[in-house]
C-alpha positions as CSV (number, residue, x, y, z in Angstrom):
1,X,179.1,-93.5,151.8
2,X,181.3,-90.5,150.6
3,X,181.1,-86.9,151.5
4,X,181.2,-83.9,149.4
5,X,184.9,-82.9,150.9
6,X,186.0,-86.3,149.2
7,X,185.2,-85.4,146.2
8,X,186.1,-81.8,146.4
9,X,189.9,-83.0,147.6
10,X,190.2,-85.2,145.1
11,X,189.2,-82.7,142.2
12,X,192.0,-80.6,143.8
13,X,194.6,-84.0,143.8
14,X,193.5,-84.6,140.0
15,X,194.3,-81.1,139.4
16,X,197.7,-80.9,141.0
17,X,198.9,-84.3,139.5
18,X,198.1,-83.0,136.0
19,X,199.8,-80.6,136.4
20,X,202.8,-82.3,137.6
21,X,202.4,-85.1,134.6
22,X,201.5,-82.2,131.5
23,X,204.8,-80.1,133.3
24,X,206.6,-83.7,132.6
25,X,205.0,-84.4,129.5
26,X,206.0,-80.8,128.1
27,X,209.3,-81.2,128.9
28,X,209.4,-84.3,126.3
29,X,209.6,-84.3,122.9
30,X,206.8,-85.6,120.1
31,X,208.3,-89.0,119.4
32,X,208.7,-89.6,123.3
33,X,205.0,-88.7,123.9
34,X,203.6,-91.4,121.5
35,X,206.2,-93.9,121.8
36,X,204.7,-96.9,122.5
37,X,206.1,-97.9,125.7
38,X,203.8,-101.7,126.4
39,X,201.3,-99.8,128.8
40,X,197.7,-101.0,128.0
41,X,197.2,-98.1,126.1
42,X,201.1,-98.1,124.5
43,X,201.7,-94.2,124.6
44,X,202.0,-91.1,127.3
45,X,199.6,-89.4,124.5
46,X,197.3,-92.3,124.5
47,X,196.6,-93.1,128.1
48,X,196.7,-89.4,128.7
49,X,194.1,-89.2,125.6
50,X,192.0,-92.1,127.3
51,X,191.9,-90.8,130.9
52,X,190.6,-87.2,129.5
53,X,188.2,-89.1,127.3
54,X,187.1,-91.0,130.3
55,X,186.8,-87.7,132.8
56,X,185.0,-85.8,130.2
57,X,182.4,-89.7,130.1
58,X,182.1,-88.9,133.3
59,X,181.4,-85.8,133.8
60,X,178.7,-85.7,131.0
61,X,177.1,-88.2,133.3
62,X,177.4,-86.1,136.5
63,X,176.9,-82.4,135.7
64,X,174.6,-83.5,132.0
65,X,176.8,-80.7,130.3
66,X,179.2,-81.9,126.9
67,X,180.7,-85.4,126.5
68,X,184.2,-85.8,125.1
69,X,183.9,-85.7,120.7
70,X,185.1,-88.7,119.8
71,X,183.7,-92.4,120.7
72,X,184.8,-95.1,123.2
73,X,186.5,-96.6,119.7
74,X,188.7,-93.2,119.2
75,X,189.3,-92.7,123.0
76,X,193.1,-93.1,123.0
77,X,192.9,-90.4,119.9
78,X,190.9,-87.4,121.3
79,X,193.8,-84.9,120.3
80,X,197.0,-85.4,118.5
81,X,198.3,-82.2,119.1
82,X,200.0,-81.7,122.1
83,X,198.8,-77.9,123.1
84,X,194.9,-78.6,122.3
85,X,195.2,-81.8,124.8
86,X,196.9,-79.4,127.4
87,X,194.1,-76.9,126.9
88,X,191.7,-79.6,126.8
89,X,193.1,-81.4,129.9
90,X,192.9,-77.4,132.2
91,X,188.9,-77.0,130.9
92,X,188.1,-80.2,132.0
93,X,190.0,-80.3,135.7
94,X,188.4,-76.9,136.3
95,X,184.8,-78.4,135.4
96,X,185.7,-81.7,137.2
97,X,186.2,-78.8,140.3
98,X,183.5,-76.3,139.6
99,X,181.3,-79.2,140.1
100,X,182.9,-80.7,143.4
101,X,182.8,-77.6,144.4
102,X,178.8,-77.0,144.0
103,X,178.0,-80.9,145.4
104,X,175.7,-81.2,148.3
105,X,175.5,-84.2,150.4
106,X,172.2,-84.9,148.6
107,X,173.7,-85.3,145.2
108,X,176.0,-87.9,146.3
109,X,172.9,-90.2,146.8
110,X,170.6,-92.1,144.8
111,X,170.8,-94.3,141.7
112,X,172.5,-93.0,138.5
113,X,171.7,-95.0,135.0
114,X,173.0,-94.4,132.3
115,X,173.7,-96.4,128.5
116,X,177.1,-98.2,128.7
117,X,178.3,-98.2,125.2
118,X,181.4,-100.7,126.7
119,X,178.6,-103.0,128.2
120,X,175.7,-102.3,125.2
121,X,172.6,-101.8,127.7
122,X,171.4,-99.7,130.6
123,X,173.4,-99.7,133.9
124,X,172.1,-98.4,137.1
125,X,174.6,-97.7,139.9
126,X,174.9,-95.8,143.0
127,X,176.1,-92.2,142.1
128,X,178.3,-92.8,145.1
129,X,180.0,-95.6,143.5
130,X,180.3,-94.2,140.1
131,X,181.4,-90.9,141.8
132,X,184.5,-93.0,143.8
133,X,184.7,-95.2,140.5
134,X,185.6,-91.5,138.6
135,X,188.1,-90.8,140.6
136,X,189.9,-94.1,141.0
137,X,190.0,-94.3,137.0
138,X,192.3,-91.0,137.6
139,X,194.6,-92.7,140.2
140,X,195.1,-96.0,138.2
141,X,195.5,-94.2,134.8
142,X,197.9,-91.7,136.2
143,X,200.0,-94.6,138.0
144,X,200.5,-95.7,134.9
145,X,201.6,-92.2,133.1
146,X,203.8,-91.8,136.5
147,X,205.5,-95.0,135.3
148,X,206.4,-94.2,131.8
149,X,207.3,-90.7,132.7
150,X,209.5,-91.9,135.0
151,X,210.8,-95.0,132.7
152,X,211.2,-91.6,130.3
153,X,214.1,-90.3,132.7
154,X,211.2,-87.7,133.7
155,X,210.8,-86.3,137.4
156,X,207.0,-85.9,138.2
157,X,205.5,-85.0,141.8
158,X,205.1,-87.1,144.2
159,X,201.6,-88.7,144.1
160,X,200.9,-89.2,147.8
161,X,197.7,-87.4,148.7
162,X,199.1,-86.1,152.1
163,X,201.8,-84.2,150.1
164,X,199.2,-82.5,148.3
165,X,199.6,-78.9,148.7
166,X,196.9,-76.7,150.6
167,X,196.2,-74.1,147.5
168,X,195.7,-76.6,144.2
């Protein structure tokens, strides 16, 4: 269903688009990270805070190494400072591309289960599906940060993946 150069290129397009958004985001002040600007999650710092949440879910799930240290409840909370979500936010892309970049075509394949705490039981999925699930969780979230950046009078990268550049 997916190969392992999908998920390796997109690891690199979730790097380079955080970058682009934390290069924004730095360029803003406090109040205009966590104003709430009527996004589902209200706040830059919030959805951010969600999506890193969400990656770090994830990649428990995939790699069975550290999950993010606060619950589904707290997810728009992980960090309030602004520096220790930046720091946060590089770890986490560089583990979301050691692993890509140790996949074989075997490990995209097969069921995964796992406890969903958002549905309250077991959940068994294809570990294809809830690999192109990860990644599309990125791309919706980050639309949305692109938005309120933007809406901020901020200038972040283009997001189309053929503008990507080669060394990410």
């Amino acid at each position: 269903m997916i190969l392992v150069e999908y998920c390796q290129t997109m690891a690199r397009y979730n790097a380079w688009q955080h970058d682009s958004v934390s290069r924004c985001m730095s360029a803003l002040d406090e109040a205009e990270r966590v104003k709430d600007r009527g996004a589902f999650f209200g706040s830059l710092m919030a959805t951010c805070n969600h999506l890193l949440w969400g990656d770090q879910l994830w990649m428990s799930r995939f790699d069975g190494g550290y999950g993010p240290t606060v619950d589904a409840k707290d997810n728009t909370t992980l960090h309030s400072d602004f520096q220790r979500y930046l720091d946060d936010r590089q770890r986490t892309n560089a583990r979301i591309r050691r692993w890509a970049d140790q996949l074989t075509q075997i490990d995209l394949t097969g069921p995964m289960v796992w406890y969903s705490g958002v549905l309250k039981r077991s959940v068994t999925k294809p570990k294809a599906i809830c690999i192109m699930h990860f990644f599309n969780h990125q791309i919706h979230h980050r639309g949305q940060i692109h938005c309120m950046l933007t809406a901020a009078g901020a200038t972040p990268d283009d997001s189309d993946l053929f503008i990507m550049p080669q060394e990410t």
